[in-house]
N, C-alpha and C positions, 0 to 999 in steps of 0.2 A: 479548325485548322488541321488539326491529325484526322480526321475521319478515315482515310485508309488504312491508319496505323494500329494495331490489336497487341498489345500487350496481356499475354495468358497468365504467365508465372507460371512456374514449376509443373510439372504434366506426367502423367504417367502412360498416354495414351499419345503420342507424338503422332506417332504413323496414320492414327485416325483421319486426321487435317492436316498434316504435310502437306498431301499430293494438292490441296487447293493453292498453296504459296504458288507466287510468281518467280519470286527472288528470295532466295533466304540468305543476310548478314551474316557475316560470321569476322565480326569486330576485334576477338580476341587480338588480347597481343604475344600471349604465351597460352595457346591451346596447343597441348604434345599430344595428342595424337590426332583429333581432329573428328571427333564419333558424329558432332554433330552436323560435320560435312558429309560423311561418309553417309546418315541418315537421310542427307536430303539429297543425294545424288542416287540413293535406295528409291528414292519417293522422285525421280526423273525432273527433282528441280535446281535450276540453276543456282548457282553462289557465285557469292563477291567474296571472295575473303579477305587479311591482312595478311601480307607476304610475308608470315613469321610462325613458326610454329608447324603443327601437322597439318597445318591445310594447305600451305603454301608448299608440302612435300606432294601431296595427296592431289593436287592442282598442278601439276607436274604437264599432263596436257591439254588444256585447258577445254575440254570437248565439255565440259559441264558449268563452264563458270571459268571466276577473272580472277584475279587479285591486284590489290593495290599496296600501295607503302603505306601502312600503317602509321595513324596520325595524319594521313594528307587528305582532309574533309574532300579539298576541291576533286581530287582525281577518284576519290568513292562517288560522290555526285555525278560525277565524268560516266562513269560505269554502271549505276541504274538507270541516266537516261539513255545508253547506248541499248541496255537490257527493255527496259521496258517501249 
């Protein structure tokens, strides 16, 4: 049922396999600054994020990635199949 889904854990090596991401989540509901948007827009890959936080400052115009309202499953799902 997940086979496309890869759960790492903790990494000290991000930037290695970034650039393979399609799409990187960024779920938070209170991330303040937003690094690990900033990493993956470093690594030329798109984000979805929650319109809360530093990614939703940081996603300001939207050349790299979406956000949605946080909490709203339907309109995240809305925006990886627009993305993928």
């Amino acid at each position: 049922m997940f086979e496309n889904v890869v759960i790492y854990g903790p990494r000290d090596d991000v930037h290695a396999f970034l650039g393979e991401y399609d799409i990187l989540l960024m779920c938070s509901r209170s991330e303040a600054f937003g690094r690990v948007t900033v990493e993956a827009f470093l690594s030329n890959v798109n984000v979805i994020g929650a319109s809360s936080g530093g990614t939703s400052e940081i996603m300001l115009d939207m050349k790299h990635g979406m956000t949605y309202e946080h909490g709203n499953h339907a309109q995240l799902a809305s925006k990886i199949l627009f993305l993928c």
